[in-house]
C-alpha positions in Angstrom: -2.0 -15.0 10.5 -1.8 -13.3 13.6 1.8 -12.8 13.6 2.0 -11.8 10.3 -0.9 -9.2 11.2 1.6 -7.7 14.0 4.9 -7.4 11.7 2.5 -5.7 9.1 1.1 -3.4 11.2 4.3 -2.6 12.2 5.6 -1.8 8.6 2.5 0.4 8.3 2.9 2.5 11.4 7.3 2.4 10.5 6.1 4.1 6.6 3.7 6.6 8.2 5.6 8.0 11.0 9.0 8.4 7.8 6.5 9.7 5.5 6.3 12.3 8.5 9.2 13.0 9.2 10.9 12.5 5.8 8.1 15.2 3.7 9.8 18.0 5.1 12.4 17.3 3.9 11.3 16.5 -0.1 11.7 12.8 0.9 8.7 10.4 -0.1 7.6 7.7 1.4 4.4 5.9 1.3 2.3 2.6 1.7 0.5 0.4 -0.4 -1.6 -2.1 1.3 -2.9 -4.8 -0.7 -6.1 -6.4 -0.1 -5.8 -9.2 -2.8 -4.8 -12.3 -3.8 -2.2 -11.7 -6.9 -2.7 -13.4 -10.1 -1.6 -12.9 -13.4 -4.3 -12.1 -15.9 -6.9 -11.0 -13.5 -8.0 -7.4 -12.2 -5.4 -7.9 -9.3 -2.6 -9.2 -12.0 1.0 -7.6 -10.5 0.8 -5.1 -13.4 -1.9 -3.3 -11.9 -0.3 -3.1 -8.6 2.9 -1.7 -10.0 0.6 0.9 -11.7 -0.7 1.5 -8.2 2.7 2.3 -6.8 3.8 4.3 -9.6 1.4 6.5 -9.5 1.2 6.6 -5.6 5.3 8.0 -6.3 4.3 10.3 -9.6 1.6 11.9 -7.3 3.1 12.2 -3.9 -0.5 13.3 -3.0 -0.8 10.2 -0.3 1.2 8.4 2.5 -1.0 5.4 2.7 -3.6 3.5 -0.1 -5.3 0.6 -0.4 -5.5 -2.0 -3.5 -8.1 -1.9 -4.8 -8.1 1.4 -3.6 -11.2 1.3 -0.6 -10.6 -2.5 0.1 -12.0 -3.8 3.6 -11.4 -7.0 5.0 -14.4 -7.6 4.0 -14.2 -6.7 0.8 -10.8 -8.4 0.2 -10.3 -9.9 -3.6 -10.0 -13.6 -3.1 
């Protein structure tokens, strides 16, 4: 997973720095980091996350969030 760690914080740090640059402008860009295991019919059920983005979009109020939103790596939703 260590690769996979590198490439993601990657992405991170690439959405930040055009949420940045891009908010200026009227442009929004923003982050959702997941700290779950997806499966249908549970709390972390891809519904809920697309409700997460959505409203991340509709509110425009944050460039990075977490889901669940305060998720640790300890606290990840296996």
């Amino acid at each position: 997973m260590g690769n996979v760690g590198i490439a993601l914080g990657g992405l991170r740090n690439y959405a930040n720095n055009l949420h940045t640059d891009l908010a200026p402008k009227g442009i929004y860009v923003g982050h959702l980091s997941l700290g779950v295991f997806i499966k249908p019919d549970t709390p972390t059920d891809p519904k809920y996350i697309a409700d997460a983005w959505y409203d991340m979009y509709v509110e425009k109020d944050k460039a990075e969030q977490t889901f669940p939103v305060g998720v640790t790596p300890e606290t990840i939703v296996w």
